[in-house]
N, CA and C atoms as a LAMMPS dump frame, in Angstrom:
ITEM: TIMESTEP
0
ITEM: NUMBER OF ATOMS
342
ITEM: BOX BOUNDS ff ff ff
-5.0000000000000000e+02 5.0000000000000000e+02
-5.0000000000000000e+02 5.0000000000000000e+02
-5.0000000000000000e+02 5.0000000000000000e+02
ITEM: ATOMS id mol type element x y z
1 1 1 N 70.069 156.477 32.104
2 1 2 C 69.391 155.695 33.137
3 1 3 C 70.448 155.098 34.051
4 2 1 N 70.258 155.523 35.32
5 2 2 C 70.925 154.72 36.178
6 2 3 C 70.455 153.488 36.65
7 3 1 N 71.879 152.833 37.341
8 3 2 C 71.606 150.864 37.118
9 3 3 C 70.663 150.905 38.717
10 4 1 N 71.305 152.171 39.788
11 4 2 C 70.976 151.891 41.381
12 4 3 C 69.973 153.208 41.313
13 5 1 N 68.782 153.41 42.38
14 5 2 C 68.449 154.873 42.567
15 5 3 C 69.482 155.257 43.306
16 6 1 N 69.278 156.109 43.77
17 6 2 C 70.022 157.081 44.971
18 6 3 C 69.25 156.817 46.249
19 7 1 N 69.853 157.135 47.546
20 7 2 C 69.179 156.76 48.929
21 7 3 C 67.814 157.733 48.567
22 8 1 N 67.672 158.563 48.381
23 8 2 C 66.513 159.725 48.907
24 8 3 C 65.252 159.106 47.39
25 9 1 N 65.805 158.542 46.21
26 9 2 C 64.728 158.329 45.017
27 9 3 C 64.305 156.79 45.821
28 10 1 N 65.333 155.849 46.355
29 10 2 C 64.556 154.308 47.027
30 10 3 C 64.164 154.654 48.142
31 11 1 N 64.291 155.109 49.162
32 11 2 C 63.316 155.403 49.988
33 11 3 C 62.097 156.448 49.743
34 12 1 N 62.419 157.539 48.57
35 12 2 C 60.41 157.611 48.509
36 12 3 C 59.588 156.731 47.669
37 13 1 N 60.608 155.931 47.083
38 13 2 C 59.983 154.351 46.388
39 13 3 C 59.344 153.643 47.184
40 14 1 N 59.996 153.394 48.495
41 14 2 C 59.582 152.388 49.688
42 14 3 C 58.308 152.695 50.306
43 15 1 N 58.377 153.93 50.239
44 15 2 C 57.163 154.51 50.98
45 15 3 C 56.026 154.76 50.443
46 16 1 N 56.288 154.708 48.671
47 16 2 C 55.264 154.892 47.797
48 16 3 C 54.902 153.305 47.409
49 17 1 N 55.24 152.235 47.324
50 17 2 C 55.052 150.893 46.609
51 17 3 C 53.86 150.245 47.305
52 18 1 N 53.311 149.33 46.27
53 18 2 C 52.584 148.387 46.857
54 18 3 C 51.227 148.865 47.065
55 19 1 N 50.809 150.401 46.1
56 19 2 C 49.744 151.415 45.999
57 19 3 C 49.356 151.59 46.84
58 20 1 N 50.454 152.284 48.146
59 20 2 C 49.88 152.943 49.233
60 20 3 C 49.508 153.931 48.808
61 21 1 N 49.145 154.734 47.796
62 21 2 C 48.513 155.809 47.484
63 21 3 C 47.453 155.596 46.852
64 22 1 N 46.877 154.68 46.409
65 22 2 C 46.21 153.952 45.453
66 22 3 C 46.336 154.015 43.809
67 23 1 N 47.775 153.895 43.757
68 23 2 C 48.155 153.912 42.524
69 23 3 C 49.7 153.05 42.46
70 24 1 N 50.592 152.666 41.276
71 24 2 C 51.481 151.869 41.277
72 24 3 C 52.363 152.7 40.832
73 25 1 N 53.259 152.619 41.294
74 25 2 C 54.335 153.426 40.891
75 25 3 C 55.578 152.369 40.191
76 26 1 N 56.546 153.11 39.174
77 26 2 C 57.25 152.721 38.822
78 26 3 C 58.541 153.569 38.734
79 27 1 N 59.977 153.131 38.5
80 27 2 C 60.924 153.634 38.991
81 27 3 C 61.971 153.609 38.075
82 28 1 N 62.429 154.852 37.323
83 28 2 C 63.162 154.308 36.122
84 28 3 C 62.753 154.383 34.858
85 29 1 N 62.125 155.102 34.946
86 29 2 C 60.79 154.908 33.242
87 29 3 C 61.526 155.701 32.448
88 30 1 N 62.117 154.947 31.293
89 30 2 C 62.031 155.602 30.12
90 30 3 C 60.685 156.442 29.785
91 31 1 N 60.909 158.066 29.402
92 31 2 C 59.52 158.642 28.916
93 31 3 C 60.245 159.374 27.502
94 32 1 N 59.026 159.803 26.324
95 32 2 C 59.317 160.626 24.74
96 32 3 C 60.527 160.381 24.153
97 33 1 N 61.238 159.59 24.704
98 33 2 C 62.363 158.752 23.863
99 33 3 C 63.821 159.436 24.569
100 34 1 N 63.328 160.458 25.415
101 34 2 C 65.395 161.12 25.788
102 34 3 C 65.188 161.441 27.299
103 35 1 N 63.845 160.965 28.008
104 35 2 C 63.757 161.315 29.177
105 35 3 C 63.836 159.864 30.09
106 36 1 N 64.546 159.966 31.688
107 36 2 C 64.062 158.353 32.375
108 36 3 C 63.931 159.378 33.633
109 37 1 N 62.761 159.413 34.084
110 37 2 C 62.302 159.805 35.015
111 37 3 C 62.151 159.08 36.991
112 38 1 N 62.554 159.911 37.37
113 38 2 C 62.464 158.651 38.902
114 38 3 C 61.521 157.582 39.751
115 39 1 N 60.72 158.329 39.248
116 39 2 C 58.897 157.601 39.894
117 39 3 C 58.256 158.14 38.825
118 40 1 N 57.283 157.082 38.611
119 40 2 C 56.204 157.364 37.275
120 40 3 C 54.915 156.695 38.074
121 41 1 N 53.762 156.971 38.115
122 41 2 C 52.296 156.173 38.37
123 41 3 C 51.622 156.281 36.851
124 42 1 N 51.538 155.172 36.632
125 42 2 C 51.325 155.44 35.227
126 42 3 C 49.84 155.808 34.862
127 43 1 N 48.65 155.18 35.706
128 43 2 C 47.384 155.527 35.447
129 43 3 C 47.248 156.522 35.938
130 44 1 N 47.976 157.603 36.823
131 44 2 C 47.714 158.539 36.936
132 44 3 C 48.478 159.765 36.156
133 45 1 N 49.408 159.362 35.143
134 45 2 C 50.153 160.444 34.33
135 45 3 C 50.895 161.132 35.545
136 46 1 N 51.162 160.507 36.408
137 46 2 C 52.301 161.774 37.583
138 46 3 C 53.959 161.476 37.893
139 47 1 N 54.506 161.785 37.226
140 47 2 C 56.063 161.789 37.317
141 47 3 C 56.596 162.509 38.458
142 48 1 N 56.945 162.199 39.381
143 48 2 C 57.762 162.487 40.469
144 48 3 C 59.62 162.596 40.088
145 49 1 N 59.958 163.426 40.484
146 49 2 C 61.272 163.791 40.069
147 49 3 C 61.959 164.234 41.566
148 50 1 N 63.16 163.332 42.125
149 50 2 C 63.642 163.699 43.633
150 50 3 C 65.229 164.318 43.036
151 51 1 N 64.882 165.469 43.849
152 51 2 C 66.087 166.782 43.432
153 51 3 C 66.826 166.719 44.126
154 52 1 N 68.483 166.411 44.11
155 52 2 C 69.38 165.91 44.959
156 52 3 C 70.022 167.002 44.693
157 53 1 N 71.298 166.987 44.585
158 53 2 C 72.71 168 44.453
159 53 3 C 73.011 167.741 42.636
160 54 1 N 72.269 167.122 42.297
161 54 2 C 72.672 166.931 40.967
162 54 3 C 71.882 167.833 39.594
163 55 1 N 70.696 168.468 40.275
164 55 2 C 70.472 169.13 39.605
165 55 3 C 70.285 171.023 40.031
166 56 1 N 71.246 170.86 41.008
167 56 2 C 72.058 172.705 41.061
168 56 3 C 72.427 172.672 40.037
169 57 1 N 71.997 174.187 39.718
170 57 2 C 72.348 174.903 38.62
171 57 3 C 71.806 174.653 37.207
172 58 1 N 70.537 173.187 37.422
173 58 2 C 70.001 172.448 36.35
174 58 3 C 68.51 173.168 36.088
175 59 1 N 68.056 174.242 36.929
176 59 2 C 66.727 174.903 36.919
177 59 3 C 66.214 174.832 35.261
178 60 1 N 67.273 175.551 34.282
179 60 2 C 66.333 175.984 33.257
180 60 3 C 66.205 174.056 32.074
181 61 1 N 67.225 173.528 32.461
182 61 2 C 67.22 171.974 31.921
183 61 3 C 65.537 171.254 32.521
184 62 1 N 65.505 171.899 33.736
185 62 2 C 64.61 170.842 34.383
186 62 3 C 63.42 171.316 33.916
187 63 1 N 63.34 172.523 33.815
188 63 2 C 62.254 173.419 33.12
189 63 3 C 62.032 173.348 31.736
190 64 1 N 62.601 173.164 31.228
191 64 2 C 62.639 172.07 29.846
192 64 3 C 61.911 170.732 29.625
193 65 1 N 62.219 170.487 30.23
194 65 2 C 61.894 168.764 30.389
195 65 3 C 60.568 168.786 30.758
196 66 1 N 60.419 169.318 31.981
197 66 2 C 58.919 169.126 32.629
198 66 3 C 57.794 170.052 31.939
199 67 1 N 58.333 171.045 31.018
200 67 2 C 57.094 170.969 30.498
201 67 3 C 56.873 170.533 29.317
202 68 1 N 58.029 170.044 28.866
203 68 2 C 57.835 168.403 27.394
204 68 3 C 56.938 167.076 28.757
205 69 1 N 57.307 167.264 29.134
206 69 2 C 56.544 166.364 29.775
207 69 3 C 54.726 166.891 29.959
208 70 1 N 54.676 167.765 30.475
209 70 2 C 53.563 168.249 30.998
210 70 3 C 52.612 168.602 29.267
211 71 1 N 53.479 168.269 28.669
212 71 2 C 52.729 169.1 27.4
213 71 3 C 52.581 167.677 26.74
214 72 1 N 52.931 166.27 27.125
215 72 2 C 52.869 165.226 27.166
216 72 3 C 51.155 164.525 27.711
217 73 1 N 51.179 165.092 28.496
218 73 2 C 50.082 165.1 29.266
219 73 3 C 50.378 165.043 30.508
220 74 1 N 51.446 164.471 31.186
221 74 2 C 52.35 164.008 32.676
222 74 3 C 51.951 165.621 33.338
223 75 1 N 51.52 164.834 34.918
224 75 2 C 52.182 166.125 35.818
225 75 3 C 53.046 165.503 36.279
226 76 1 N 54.23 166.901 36.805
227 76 2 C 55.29 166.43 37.637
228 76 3 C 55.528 167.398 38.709
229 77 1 N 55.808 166.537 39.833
230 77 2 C 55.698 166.81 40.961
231 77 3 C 57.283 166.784 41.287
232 78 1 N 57.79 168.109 41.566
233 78 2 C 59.733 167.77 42.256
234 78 3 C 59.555 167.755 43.735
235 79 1 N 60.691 167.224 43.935
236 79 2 C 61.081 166.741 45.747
237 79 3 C 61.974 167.073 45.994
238 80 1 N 62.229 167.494 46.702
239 80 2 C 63.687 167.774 47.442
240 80 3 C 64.134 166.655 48.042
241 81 1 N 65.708 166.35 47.408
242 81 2 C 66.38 165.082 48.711
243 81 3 C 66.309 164.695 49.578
244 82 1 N 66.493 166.074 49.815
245 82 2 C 66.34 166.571 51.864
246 82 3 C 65.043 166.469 52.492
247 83 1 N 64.412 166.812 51.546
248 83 2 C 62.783 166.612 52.565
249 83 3 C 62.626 164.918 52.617
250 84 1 N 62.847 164.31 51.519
251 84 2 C 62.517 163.015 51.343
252 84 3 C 63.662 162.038 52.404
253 85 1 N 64.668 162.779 52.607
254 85 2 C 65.545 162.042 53.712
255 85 3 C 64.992 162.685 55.249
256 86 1 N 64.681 163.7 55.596
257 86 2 C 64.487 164.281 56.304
258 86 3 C 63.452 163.982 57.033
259 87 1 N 62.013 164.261 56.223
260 87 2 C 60.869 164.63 56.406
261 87 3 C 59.738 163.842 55.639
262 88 1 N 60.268 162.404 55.529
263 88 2 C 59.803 161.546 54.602
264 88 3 C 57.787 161.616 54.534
265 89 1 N 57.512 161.63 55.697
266 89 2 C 55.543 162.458 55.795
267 89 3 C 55.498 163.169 54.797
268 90 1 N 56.06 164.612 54.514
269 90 2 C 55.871 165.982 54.035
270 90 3 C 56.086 165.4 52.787
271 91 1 N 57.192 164.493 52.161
272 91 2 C 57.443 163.951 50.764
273 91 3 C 56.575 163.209 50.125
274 92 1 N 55.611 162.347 50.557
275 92 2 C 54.569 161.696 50.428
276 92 3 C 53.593 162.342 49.903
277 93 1 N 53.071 163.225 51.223
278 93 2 C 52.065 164.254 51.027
279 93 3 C 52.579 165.004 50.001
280 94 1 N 53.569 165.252 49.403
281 94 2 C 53.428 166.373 48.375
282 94 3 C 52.936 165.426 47.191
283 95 1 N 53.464 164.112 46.969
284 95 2 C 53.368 163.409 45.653
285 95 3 C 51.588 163.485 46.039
286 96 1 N 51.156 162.453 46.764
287 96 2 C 49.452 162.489 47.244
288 96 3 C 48.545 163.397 46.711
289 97 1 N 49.238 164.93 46.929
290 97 2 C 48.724 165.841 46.846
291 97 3 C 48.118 166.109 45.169
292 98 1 N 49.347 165.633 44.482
293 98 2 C 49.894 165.847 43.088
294 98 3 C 49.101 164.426 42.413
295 99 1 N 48.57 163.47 43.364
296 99 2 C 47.785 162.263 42.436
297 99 3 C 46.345 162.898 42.753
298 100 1 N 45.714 163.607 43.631
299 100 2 C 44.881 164.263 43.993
300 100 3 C 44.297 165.407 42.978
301 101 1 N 45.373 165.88 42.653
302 101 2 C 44.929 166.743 41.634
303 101 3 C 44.82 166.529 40.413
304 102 1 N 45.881 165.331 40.005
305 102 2 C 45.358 164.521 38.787
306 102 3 C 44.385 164.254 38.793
307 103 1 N 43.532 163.374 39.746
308 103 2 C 42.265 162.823 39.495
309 103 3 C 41.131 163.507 39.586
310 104 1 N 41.691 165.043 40.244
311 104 2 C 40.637 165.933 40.004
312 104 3 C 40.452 166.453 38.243
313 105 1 N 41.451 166.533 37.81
314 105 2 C 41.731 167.106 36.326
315 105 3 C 40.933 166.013 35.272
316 106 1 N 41.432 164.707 35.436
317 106 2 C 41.132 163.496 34.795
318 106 3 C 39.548 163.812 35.17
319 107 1 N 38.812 164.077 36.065
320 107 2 C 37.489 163.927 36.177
321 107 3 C 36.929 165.412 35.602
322 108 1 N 37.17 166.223 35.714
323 108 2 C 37.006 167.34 35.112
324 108 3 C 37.507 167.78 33.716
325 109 1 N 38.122 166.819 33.31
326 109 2 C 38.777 166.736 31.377
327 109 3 C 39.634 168.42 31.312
328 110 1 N 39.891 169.216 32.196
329 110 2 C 40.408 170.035 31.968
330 110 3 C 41.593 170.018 31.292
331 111 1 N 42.444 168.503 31.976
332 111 2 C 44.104 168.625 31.525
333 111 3 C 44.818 169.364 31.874
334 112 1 N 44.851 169.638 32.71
335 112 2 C 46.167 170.864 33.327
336 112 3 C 47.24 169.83 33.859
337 113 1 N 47.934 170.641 33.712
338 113 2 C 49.49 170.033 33.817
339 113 3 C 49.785 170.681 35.498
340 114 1 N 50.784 170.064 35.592
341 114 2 C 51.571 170.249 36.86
342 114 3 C 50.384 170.738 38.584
């Protein structure tokens, strides 16, 4: 766990807080005892994960994780740095998209992941 986010994980914090999505997000979450994830909404099970330069070359790690997670019950939604520095709209809308489909799942008891 890191002590600071990174510029691109606090600014899609900024833009997510205060349940502009209609949900609360949290930042930093310890998750299954070996994971701390970047953004968590917790009533909605959606872990957001912002993909910097730190996880090149981390594909099959991350692919690991997210579906211990997803098999958790969590969806997770990845971001690109760059979009989230860039194109901060398009970064939003993807998480939105991803609480959207939670609450479609949650209402339909299907449980699908990601």
């Amino acid at each position: 766990m890191r002590g600071a986010p990174t510029p691109s994980e606090q600014r899609l914090f900024e833009a997510l807080r205060g349940r502009r999505l209609g949900v609360q997000f949290r930042r930093q979450v310890p998750l299954l005892g070996k994971y701390v994830v970047d953004l968590l909404a917790p009533a909605a099970q959606v872990v957001v994960e912002v993909d910097g330069t730190s996880h090149a070359g981390r594909a099959r790690a991350d692919a690991r994780r997210d579906a211990a997670l997803r098999k958790a019950g969590y969806r997770v939604v990845r971001v690109s740095a760059d979009v989230v520095m860039q194109e901060l709209g398009a970064a939003v809308e993807e998480v939105r998209e991803a609480l959207e489909r939670a609450t479609r799942s949650a209402r339909s008891g299907s449980g699908e992941g990601s």
